[in-house]
Each structure stands twice: as structure tokens, then as C-alpha cells.
DOVEX-584885 format. One record per residue (C-alpha): x, y, z. Coordinates in steps of 0.02 Angstrom, whole numbers, plus 50000, padded with zeros to 5 digits. Example, Ala and Ser with C-alpha at 12.3 -4.5 7.8 and 13.67 -1.06 7.14 Angstrom:
BEGIN
506154977550390 506844994750357 
This chain:
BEGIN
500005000050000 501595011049996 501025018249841 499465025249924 500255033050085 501505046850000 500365063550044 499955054950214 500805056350374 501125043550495 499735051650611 498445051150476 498795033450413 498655028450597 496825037450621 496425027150453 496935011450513 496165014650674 494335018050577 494655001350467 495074991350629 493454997250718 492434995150550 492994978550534 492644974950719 491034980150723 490484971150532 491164956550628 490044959250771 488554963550670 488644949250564 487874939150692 486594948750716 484644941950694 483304950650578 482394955450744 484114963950798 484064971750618 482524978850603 482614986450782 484194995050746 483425002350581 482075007050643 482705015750779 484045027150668 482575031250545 481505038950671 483295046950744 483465053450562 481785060150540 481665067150692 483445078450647 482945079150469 482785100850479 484205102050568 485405090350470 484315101450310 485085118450399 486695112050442 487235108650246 486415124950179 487675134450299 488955123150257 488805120950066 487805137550040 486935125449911 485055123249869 483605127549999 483225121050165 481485115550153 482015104450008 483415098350109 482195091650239 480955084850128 482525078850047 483005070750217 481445063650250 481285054550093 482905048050120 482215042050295 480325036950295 480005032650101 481595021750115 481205013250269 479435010150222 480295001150061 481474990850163 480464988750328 479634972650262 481214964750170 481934949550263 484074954150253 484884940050365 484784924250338 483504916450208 482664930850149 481784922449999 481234905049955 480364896949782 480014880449869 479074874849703 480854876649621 481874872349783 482634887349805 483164898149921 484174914849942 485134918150081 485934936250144 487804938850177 488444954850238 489784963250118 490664969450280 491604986950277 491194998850150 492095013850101 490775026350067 490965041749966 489675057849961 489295072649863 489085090249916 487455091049833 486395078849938 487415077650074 486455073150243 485235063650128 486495050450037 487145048950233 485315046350298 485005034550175 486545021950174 486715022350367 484995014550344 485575002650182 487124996550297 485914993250449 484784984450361 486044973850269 487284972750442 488774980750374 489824993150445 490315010050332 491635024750341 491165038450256 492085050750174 491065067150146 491265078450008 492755090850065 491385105550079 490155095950169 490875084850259 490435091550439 488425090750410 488865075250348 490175071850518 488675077150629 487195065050521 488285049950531 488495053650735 486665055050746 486285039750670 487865030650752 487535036150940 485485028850880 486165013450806 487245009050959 485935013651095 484715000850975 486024987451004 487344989550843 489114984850876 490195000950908 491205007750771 489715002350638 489875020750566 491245032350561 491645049050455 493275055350406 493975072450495 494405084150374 494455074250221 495545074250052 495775062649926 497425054749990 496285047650110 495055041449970 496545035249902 497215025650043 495435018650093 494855012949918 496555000749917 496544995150088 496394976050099 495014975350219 493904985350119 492634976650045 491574987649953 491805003649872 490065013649868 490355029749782 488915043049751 489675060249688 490505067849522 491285056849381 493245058249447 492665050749616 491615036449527 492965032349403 494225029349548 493155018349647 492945009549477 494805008849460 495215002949624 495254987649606 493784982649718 491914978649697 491244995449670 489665004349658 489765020549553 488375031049492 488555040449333 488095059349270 486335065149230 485995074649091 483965073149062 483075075548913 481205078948915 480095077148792 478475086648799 477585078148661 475915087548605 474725075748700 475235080448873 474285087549000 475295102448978 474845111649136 475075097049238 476705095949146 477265113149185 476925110849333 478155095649365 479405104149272 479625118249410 479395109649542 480515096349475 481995109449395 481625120649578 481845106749688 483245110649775 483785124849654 483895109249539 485435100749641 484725080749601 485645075749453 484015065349382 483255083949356 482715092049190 484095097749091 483375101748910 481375100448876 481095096748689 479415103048639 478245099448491 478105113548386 476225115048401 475955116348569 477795128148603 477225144748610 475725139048723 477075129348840 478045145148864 476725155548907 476085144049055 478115143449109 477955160849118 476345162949224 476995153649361 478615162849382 479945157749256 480895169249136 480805165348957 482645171948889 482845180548727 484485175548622 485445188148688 485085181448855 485325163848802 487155168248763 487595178848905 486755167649012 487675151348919 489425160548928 489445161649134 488405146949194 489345134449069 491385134349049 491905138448889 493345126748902 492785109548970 490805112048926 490305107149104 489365119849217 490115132249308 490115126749522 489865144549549 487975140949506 487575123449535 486285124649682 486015144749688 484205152849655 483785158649475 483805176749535 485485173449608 485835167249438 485235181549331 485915193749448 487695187449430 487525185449238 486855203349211 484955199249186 483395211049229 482015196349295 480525197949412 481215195149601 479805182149594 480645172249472 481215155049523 481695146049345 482795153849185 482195145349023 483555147748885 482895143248712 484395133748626 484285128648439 485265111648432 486645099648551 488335099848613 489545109948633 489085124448505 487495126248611 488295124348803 486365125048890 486085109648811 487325101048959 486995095449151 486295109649261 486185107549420 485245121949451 483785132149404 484075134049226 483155127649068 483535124548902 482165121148778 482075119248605 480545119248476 480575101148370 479515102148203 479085083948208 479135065848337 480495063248233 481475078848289 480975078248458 481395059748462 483075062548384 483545078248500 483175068048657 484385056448608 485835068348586 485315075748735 485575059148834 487165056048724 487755074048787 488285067748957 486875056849027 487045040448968 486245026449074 485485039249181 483665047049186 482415053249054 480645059049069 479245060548922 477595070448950 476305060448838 474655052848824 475265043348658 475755026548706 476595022248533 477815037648559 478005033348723 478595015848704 479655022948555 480505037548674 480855022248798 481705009648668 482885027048602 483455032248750 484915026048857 484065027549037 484165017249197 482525027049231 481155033349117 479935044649195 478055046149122 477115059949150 477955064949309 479475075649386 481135070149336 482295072149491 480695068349617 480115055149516 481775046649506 481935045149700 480545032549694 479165028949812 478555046649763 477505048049604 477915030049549 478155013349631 480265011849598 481365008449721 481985022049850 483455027849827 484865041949813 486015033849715 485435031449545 486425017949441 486685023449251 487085004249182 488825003549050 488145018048956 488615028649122 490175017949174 489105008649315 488904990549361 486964992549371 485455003349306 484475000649473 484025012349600 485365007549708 484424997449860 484734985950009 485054970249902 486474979449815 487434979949982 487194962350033 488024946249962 486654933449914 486924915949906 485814902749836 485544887849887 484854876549737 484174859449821 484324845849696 482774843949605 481724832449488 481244837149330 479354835749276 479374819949167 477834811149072 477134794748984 476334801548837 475424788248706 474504790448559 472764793848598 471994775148536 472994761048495 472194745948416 472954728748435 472924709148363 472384702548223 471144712148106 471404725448229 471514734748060 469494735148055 469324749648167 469644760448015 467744761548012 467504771048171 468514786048096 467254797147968 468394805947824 467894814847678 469624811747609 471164801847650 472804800647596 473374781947612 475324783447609 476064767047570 477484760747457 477484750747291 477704733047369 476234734947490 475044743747372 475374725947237 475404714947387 473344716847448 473924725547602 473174739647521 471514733247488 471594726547650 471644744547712 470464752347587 469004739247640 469224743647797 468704762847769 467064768547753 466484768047591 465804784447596 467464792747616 468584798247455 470154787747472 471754792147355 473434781047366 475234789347349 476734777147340 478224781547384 479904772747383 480394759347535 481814769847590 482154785447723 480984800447663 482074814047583 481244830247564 480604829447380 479504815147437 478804824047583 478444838447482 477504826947346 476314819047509 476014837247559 475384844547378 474404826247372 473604830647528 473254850647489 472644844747309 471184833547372 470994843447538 471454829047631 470804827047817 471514809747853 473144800047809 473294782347833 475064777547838 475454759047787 477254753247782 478834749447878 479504765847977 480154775647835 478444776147767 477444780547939 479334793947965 478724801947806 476884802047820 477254810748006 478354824347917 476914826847778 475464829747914 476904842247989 477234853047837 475354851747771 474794857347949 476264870647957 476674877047807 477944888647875 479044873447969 480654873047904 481184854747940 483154858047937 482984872148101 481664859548166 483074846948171 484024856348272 485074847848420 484504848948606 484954841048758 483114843848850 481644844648752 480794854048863 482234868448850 482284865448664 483054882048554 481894879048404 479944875648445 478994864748348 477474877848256 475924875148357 474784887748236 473944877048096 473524879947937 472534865947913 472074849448030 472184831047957 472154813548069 473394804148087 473234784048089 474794774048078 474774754948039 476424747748035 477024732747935 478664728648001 479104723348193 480464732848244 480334751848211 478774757948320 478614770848230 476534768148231 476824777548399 478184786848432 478714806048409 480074805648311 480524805148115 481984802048022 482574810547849 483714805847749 484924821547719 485794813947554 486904831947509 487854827447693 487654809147673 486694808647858 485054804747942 484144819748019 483204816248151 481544828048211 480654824948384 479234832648463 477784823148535 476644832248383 477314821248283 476544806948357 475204797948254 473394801548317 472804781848318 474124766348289 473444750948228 474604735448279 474014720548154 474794706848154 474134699947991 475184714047884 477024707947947 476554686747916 477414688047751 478784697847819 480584689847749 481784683247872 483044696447847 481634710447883 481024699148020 482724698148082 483434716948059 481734724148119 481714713048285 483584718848327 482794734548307 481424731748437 482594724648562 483914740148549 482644751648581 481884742448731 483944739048790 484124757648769 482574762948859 482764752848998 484684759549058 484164777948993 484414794249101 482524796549073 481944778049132 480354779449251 479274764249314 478224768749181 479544766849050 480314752949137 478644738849136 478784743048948 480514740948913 480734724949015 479264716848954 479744720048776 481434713348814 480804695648864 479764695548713 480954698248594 482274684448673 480494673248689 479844676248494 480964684148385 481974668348343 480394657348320 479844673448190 481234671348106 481284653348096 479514648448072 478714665547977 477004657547994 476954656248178 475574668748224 475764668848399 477604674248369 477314685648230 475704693748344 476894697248505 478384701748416 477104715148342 476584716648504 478604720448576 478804731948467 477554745748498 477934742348671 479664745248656 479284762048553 478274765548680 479574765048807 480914774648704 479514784948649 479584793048827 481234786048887 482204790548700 483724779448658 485534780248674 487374777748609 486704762248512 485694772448382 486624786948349 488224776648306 486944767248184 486194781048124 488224789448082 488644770748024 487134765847929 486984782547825 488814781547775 488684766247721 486984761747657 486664747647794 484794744747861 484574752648009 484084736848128 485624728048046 486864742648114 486044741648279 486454723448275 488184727948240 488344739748396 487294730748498 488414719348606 489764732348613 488744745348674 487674735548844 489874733248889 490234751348873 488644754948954 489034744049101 490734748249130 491374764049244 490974779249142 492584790349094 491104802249124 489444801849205 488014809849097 487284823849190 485534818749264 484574826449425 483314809249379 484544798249437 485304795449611 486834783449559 487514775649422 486284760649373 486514754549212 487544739249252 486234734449371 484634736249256 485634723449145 485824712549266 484024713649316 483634711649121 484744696749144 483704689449291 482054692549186 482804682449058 483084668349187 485054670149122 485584664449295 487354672049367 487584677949539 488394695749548 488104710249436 489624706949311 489244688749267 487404693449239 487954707349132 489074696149066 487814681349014 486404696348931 487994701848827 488014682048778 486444677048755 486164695948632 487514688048557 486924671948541 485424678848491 486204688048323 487194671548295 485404661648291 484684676948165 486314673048055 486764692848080 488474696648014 489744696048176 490464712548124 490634724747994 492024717147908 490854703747852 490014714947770 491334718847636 491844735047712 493664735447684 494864741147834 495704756347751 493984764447710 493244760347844 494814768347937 494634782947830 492814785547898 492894783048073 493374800948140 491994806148019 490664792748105 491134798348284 490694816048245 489164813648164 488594800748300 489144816048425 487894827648361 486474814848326 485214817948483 484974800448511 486554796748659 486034814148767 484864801448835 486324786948855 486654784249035 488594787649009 489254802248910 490124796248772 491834805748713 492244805048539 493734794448547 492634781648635 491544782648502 492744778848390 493214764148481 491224756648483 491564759848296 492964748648281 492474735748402 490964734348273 492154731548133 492994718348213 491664710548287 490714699548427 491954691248527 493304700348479 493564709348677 492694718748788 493754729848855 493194747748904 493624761448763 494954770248893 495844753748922 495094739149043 493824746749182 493684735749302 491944734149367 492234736849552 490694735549616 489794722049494 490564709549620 489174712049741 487604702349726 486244707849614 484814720749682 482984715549673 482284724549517 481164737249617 482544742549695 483394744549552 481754754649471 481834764149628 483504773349606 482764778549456 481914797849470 480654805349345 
């Protein structure tokens, strides 16, 4: 601090150090104070304050010889009563607010000892008021006064001490330099025990607190523009112009500086100035007046005038006025510094200048507030709420008066409900770390304390799903005038079609549009959506596998929606809930949705999600939002009896990957959970007797069965790691999509079960589970195995066992993918499966190296080693003995 102490002596650095030990003593003290001992204490210097307010008002208008001493007390008793009555009910120690519905709570800290400068304008008033901040909030303050007023200010921080101390306040709480200078300022605003810097005065003393170093709180210059648009209530706004611009011969920096006026209503606002006592100058006025109150070299206003009476005023600059005269209005013809009225003036002087249009007056405001007053205060006088709103999105104001007095208004708690205060922030435009008026919860620390909560989850389902066979009859009980059947070629030759159509009532206009057997691009959604605006469709029936059902959802979205555009709509998220980019809720037109699916696998009949292919970026796109969920599923068996055993085959991988997925996902629930284990153990039950015996209702009728119940698990549960390295995979490299699941598959329950190299975020989750909701897959699966790790172990088997019996390739290499461009793809894969949605659900977070080793664990296949992608993890705790399932469930938080 040596570079601080060079104009000080030894004696004065001592009395320095002697204030900062007692302030620090008694914030100490006072820090363990209760609210009751608070709001005793504060009380009892308010009604100490108010009760000295005239004298404390007489004290600084001998002292300053600035402004007038009825304002002063007013000024004093505003800083007392309308402040207190703002604070009196505002819990400052301990929790002082709570959102229990968000499980939250805000808890006060005092700041400590804070270094508190004042201005010679408002002395006793900024002293009144944070005495009573820094009692309220338990901190201790030295003050250092303006050099001109600091013993009114010496003799309101003793009143309010000796109060606070006889109310039970530690001693030492507030103390005022002797005789200050700005060595001391100096010296103080570096000290280390310091905590705040609260500085309320001209723009040197702000931009040292600023530069100090230490948390500050500055307020900025005023330099108010008024607009007195031709709507006003003009005598009413007259009237709050004087008293405003009088108010303490103008000394409150939030007064009215310039007062831009609408040309048709200027002469007439001049003329009611002048009945109630203000002088009107001529030009030659203007400039005599501009050349002594303003200096010609810096622009600022003289201090010979600040605070003095207007007669005072126009005596010293050589003007004849009435001696009744209280405000000098200078007409000015522009801004800056060619026209020096149009600057701060802290005292009873006017500018005012005639604006032809809103435009003008609009425009001149703005320079006006540019001129000096950034951040600060502006008032309008208007009944027009358009120009109103327009005046407050122009102008650069912490505070934006309507219709009321600029410098009273400010204040607050006056002729408006804002804050009380006498320290008015002015926001970056003024240099200032807020736009508020400054208040109690600027001088406290507050902490939050965030319990952990659980997010509000759901189990949403299609409104009517119809199931077994000829389920595909309740067609009838949905009245159409015209439906779009969306199918594909194979289906529409195979009597799956006419199946369909018999089923509709025959009164209703049916049309057919076939579309390939492949991932929708956007061509062919564009061709369903003219379809369904050409016949004025109001029902599609989607038949087919899920890229049909994927495309006939994004039709019914873009027919509904015009306006959607898919590719923002496929934006990523990590909540859905918190999504960037909102699915369009406003409808053009309304059509029904029915899906009937003919494949086993992709669940698509019910879930809220559709894949694109994106062809240009060789990728699949994937949209979700639960309006994309058909409006009735029909799940019949007797379209998927002629499936072929590859479809069978790929499709049922499919159905088991999503319920594997949903079970272990950050978003499992019970709900999700009866689902996803249910469709598990029919899929390890039926899907190799599907496969081998194609004719076998029963199979072919519950593997139908496990897969809509697996979609609708994952539906509300979503998927993981699994599908987004098949989507990356199987759009590279043109493989079905229940194939490159199969490929991923076995690698992917190891990775999942192993230690993650890091946990994926989730407040719906109290440990990590996922090892032990395999294990109680395993035990559903009667897989035997007595600890975690060898029933993990034996589901990794028997899913591989199970791809052996469906004769599914062991890896990608059997698929004729050679090494070196498969190699050459890999980083490429990993990134694309990073930014598919699918994993944000996947109970570990995958990194993109590890990725990249699921990737090449596929290529060389089942059986190959199970090792964890960051070298071998040792599964620590998969030695203990398995949990009962509901305990398992349990851990689990929606």
C-alpha cells in the first residue's frame, strides 16, 4: 500500500487504520446479528433521522451555501421514511427468499466494511439513506464526505451512530473522516480490508472507485432530456417541470436539463412557464447567460451556480428578471458543445428547444442523453403510448419517467412505485455496474442455495391404439371425407392395400400415393404434402415399415405448418423441454393421423420422432416433438406374416435396441421401465421362432406386440449411444438401420456397464445404474449368474447368441467394408454420432474417441474383447450380489 500513503503522514495513516480496525470489528460483530436485531436497529436510526431531518437540512445549507432548506428536509425525509417504508418489510439475514416449488432459496451475507463516498449536493440525505442501507444489510461503513460538506455530513453519521448503538449495533458500525482529502480516498479505496467501494458524487470520484480495484458501486452523470410531446397534459406538465427543475435549486442530478417541445403546442408551453414565475430568455440572454453558467473550456457547468436561486443566477450574469422568478428558460437551437445549455445543470436553469416533428423531438432527446447522461434518467410528458414506448426503446436510461417530475420522480416511492433511493445507477452507458436504484440488496452478498431437484417427466401415448389381428377394422369408426393412404409400391401390389381400403368407410374419398421403401428425403415429403392440399385431405393412413409412417409424420407436419422449416426443426437439444427451436403450434390446416405399421421393429406407429434422409451430407436427420406422434396406431399382426427373414430379423434387433436403450436411459421411470422389460423378454421369447418359422402367428402377433411396446418405452424414455452410432454408420454406408444396431449392439450394453470416463449429467438419477438394470434384464431372462458382472456378462452372451441364431453378420468386416475405408471414415462417424440427439439420453457420456472405439469394436466384431474404450475398467462394484429389480427401478427419478 506504499504507493497510496505518499501525501499521508504517519498520524493520519494511523487514524485510518484505526477507523478500518473498528469498521471491521464492528461488521464482525454485526454479522451475527438476527433480523429482529436488524430491524430494531433500523428502525430506531430512521426515526433518529427524521426526527433531525431540519436540522441536518440547515446544517448543509450553511455549510455548502447550496440549494434550499425546506428541500433539504423533505430531501431528508425521503431519504428516511419513504426508504424505510421500502425496506421495513424485506427479510436481510439469513433466508430472505424462498421458491420452494423450484427448491430454492436465497440467503443474505453481509459485504462487511464499506468505504463510502458523498457529494456536496445531497449531502445529509445520501448519509441518511446508506446508514439505513448498511443497517439493514449489517455492514459497517466509513464515510468520506465531500470536502465542503463533510461536517453536516460528520454530525448526520453521529446521529445515526450514537441511535444505532443505543438500539444494540456493535460500536464503530459508522464512522466519518475528519477533514477529508483525497489521499485519504486514496488510501481507503486500496486498503485490503475494504470490501466495498460505494461511491455517490461527480465522475472523477466514481471512476476511481471503479479503478480501484475493488467491487464498486459508482453512479454516473445526469443529463435529462424531456420530451413534451403534444398530447400532454401540459399544465400538469409545467407544473412538474418547476417543481422538478426548483427542487432544490435543481441540485438532484436526475433533474430536467433540456425540455424538447412539439412545435404545436411551444408557444402555448412558454406562456404557462411564464405565468407561474419563470423567465423566458431572449437570444441575447441565452448567450450571456450560456457564457457564465457553462465553461467555455471543458463544457461542464460552472460550480459557481450549481445549487444557487435563479435570481441569484440572473443577477450574477447581468439579467433584469422579476424578484419572483424561480426558473431561467434559455431557448437553445441544437446539442453539444456549440449550444453549452444543452449540458447538466444542476440548478435552476432551462434549456428548451422547439422540434418540428416526433421525429425531431425523438432525435434531439437522444443527443441530449448522448450529451453527458448516458444510462441515467429521462422523462416524456405524453398521452401517446406508441411515442412513448418509442421515446423508451431510444433512449439510454436506467430510469424513464412518464408523465411525472424528473429528479422527484427518480427518487422512487414518490410519484411512481421504483425503488427508493439516492444513488441512481446509470448501467455501461454511464460507466456503472447497474441501472437500478441503488437498494438494500445491492449491499448484501446473496447466496443461493439450489436443492437438487426432479424434473417434471411424462408417459405420453398416442391417443387410441388398436391391437391383434384384424385390429386393422377399426378404420370404420374414423368418418373422412378424404384420406391420403401413404404406402409404398410393394404393399400397394401385395393386397395390404386393399386390406386397408376395405376397411374405410365407403363413403369417404380415398386416394393412394406410393412412395419409395427407403428414408423420406424432402422431395417426397413435399410430393405427400401437395397430394394432401390437392384433394383437401383430412386423414392420412400410413401403411408401411417406419420410413413410410417417418414420412407420412413429416407430411401431416408441413401440410399442417406450412411455415416449418424441417432443417431448424432438426436442430440439436439436450432437454426437450428447454429446446432452442419450437415445433409451430399455429395450423394451417388439421388432418388425422392413423399409423399401421408393417414391420416389427421400428415403432414408429407410435412414437414422436422422424427420420430424413439428408443425402447432400450423406446423414440421417432426426426431428422429435411429441406432435409428431400419430393420432391412432393400429398394431396388426396379419400385415408383417409375410415379412422375409432378413426384415424379420433386422426389424426385431431393432425392437430389442430400443427396449435395451430405454431401459438403462437417464430418462427411465417405472412407467418406461414395465415397457422396456417386458418388451425385452419378448423379443429373446419370439423373435427367433419369427424368424425361423414366419408363419407362427403367435410369434409374429407378440413380436408386433414388443415392438410398439418398446417404442413406447423409448418413445418417453428416448434411446442412446446404440442408435446414433447406427444412424452415423448406417447412412455412410447404406446399411439397414436394425442391421447397424445389430452391429453395435453387444459392444454398446459393455460400454454401458462399465465405469463411465464420464457420468452423463442427470438430477433423475441418484447413482450410476446401468450395470444393474442389465443384470436385472438378465434375471428376467432367467440368464442365471450371481453378481452384477456375470449377469451382465451372460445378457451380453445370450444378445450375442441371439444375432448368431438370426445369422447377423458378427461384424462389419463381414460385410465387405474394407479396413482402410472404413479407417478413413471413422473420425467422420464419431462426429456425426456426437451431434445425433439420440446418446444425450445414454446413461454415460460418450467422448468422441470412445466413440470411435464402439466403431471399431463393430468392425471387428462379437467376441473380439470387451474391454472399456479408455483401456480395461474394472467393474468394482459388479462383484456384489444383484439388487431386486424394484430397487433397482427405485433409484431411478422422473
Amino acid at each position: 500500500m506504499a504507493e497510496n500513503t505518499q501525501n499521508l503522514s504517519d498520524d493520519r495513516i494511523a487514524y485510518l487504520e484505526a477507523l478500518v480496525r473498528q469498521g471491521n470489528n464492528a461488521a464482525a460483530a454485526f454479522a451475527r446479528a438476527s433480523q429482529e436485531d436488524v430491524d430494531r436497529i433500523t428502525k430506531g436510526i430512521v426515526l433518529s433521522g427524521l426526527e433531525q431531518a431540519q436540522y441536518l437540512a440547515r446544517l448543509a445549507i450553511d455549510e455548502t451555501r447550496l440549494g434550499l432548506l425546506e428541500d433539504k428536509a423533505i430531501k431528508n425525509m425521503v431519504a428516511t421514511e419513504f426508504v424505510y417504508n421500502y425496506v421495513r418489510d424485506k427479510r436481510s439475514v439469513g433466508v430472505i427468499r424462498e421458491f420452494s416449488e423450484r427448491g430454492l432459496e436465497e440467503v443474505a451475507e453481509p459485504i462487511g466494511l464499506i468505504f463510502s463516498l458523498t457529494p456536496i449536493t445531497n449531502p445529509t440525505a445520501t448519509v441518511l439513506f446508506k446508514c439505513i442501507m448498511a443497517a439493514k444489510t449489517r455492514n459497517a461503513v466509513i464515510f468520506s464526505p465531500h470536502p465542503k460538506a463533510w461536517r453536516c455530513c460528520r454530525e448526520a453519521v453521529r446521529i445515526m451512530y450514537e441511535s444505532a448503538v443505543k438500539h444494540g449495533a456493535p460500536e464503530g458500525i459508522f464512522s466519518c473522516l475528519e477533514e477529508p482529502a483525497l489521499p485519504d480516498n486514496a488510501y481507503l479505496m486500496h486498503h485490503k480490508d475494504i470490501s466495498l467501494i460505494d461511491a455517490t458524487g461527480g465522475p472523477g470520484v466514481v471512476k476511481a472507485a471503479y479503478s480501484s480495484g475493488k467491487p464498486a458501486l459508482g453512479v454516473g452523470p445526469g443529463n435529462t432530456p424531456v420530451y413534451l410531446e403534444k398530447t400532454a397534459h401540459l399544465d400538469m406538465a409545467v407544473v412538474d417541470i418547476i417543481t422538478s427543475k426548483t427542487f432544490d435549486n435543481g441540485t438532484i442530478c436526475a433533474s430536467e436539463q433540456t425540455v424538447v417541445i412539439d412545435d404545436e403546442i411551444y408557444d402555448a408551453v412558454l406562456r404557462k412557464f411564464a405565468d407561474l414565475g419563470a423567465h423566458i430568455c431572449d437570444r441575447k440572454e441565452t448567450e450571456r447567460l450560456a457564457r457564465t453558467v457553462i465553461d467555455p473550456e471543458t463544457g461542464f457547468m460552472q460550480p459557481m451556480a450549481v445549487g444557487q436561486k435563479a435570481i441569484d443566477i440572473a443577477r450574477f450574469c447581468g439579467l433584469k428578471v422579476k424578484p419572483e422568478t424561480k426558473l431561467l428558460i434559455a431557448p437553445i437551437q441544437g446539442v453539444g458543445r456549440e449550444h453549452p445549455l444543452s449540458a447538466e445543470k444542476l440548478f435552476p436553469v432551462l434549456a428548451v428547444y422547439r422540434a418540428k416533428s416526433a421525429e425531431e423531438a425523438l432525435r434531439v432527446c437522444v443527443q441530449v442523453n448522448h450529451a453527458g447522461g448516458l444510462g441515467h434518467t429521462a422523462v416524456i410528458f405524453s398521452r401517446n403510448d406508441e411515442i412513448i414506448g418509442r421515446f423508451s426503446e431510444m433512449i439510454n436510461a436506467g430510469r424513464i419517467i412518464v408523465n411525472s417530475p424528473g429528479s422527484i420522480g427518480a427518487l422512487g416511492g414518490v410519484y411512481n412505485d421504483m425503488v427508493p433511493t439516492f444513488s441512481f445507477g446509470c448501467g455501461t452507458g454511464g460507466g456503472n455496474s447497474t441501472t437500478d436504484n441503488v437498494n438494500l440488496y445491492h449491499y448484501l452478498n446473496i447466496k443461493r442455495v439450489a436443492r437438487r431437484t426432479q424434473a417434471h417427466m411424462w408417459f405420453r401415448v398416442p391417443n387410441q391404439i388398436y391391437f391383434n389381428m384384424n385390429a386393422v377394422e377399426n378404420l370404420r369408426q374414423f368418418p373422412s371425407r378424404s384420406t391420403l393412404i401413404v404406402t409404398n409400391p410393394f404393399l400397394e401390389r401385395s393386397g395390404h392395400l386393399d386390406l386397408v381400403r376395405r376397411s374405410i368407410p365407403a363413403q369417404t374419398a380415398v386416394r393412394v400415393l406410393a412412395i419409395p421403401d427407403a428414408e423420406p428425403e424432402v422431395k417426397v415429403v413435399m410430393q405427400g404434402v401437395e397430394a394432401l392440399s390437392l384433394h383437401k385431405s383430412d386423414q392420412i393412413v400410413a401403411l408401411g415399415g417406419g420410413s413410410v409412417i417417418d414420412a407420412a409424420k413429416i407430411m401431416k407436419l408441413k401440410y399442417e405448418a406450412p411455415q416449418a422449416d424441417l432443417e431448424e426443426l432438426a436442430a440439436p437439444f439436450l432437454d426437450i423441454r428447454k429446446r432452442v427451436v419450437q415445433y409451430p403450434t399455429e395450423k394451417t390446416h388439421h388432418v388425422r393421423l392413423i399409423a399401421i405399421s408393417t414391420t416389427s421393429g421400428t415403432g414408429s406407429e407410435v412414437t414422436p420422432f422422424a427420420v430424413m434422409i439428408d443425402r447432400e451430407r450423406g446423414r440421417k436427420v432426426t426431428l422429435a416433438d411429441y406432435s409428431l406422434s400419430p393420432d391412432v396406431a393400429i398394431v396388426d399382426p396379419q400385415f408383417v406374416m409375410s415379412m422375409p427373414k432378413n426384415l424379420t430379423a433386422d426389424t426385431g434387433i431393432d425392437c430389442l435396441t430400443h427396449a435395451l436403450e430405454a431401459g438403462v436411459s437417464i430418462h427411465a421411470s417405472p412407467y418406461t421401465d414395465s415397457n422396456a422389460m417386458q418388451a425385452v423378454r419378448l423379443v429373446f421369447k419370439y423373435l427367433p421362432i419369427a424368424y425361423e418359422h414366419p408363419g407362427d402367428e403367435e410369434a409374429r402377433s407378440m413380436m408386433h406386440n414388443a415392438a410398439c411396446i418398446a417404442a413406447l418405452a423409448f418413445s418417453n424414455a428416448s434411446v442412446g449411444v446404440n442408435h446414433a452410432l447406427a444412424h452415423a454408420f448406417g447412412a455412410r454406408f447404406g446399411v439397414a438401420h436394425g442391421r447397424a444396431n445389430a452391429l453395435m449392439l453387444p459392444h454398446v450394453i459393455a460400454y454401458n456397464a462399465s465405469v463411465p470416463t464420464k457420468f452423463m449429467p442427470s438430477p433423475n438419477q441418484r447413482a450410476y445404474i446401468a450395470h444393474k438394470k442389465y443384470a436385472t434384464m438378465a434375471d428376467l431372462l432367467g440368464l442365471g449368474g450371481h453378481t452384477i458382472a456375470e449377469k451382465v456378462g451372460r445378457l451380453v452372451a445370450a444378445t450375442e447368441e441371439l444375432l448368431d441364431r438370426l445369422e447377423i453378420p458378427r461384424s462389419i468386416a463381414e460385410l465387405g467394408i474394407p479396413e482402410a475405408e472404413f479407417e478413413r471414415s471413422v473420425a467422420d462417424l464419431a462426429k456425426a454420432a456426437f451431434d445425433d440427439p439420440s446418446w444425450r439420453s445414454n446413461p454415460r457420456m460418450p467422448l468422441l474417441g470412445e466413440l470411435a472405439g464402439l466403431l471399431w469394436s463393430a468392425y471387428r466384431g462379437r467376441g473380439a474383447g470387451r474391454e472399456s474404450l479408455s483401456g480395461p475398467v474394472p467393474l468394482s462394484d459388479l462383484s456384489q450380489p444383484t439388487e431386486p429389480a424394484d430397487t433397482v427401478t427405485l433409484e431411478t427419478r422422473r
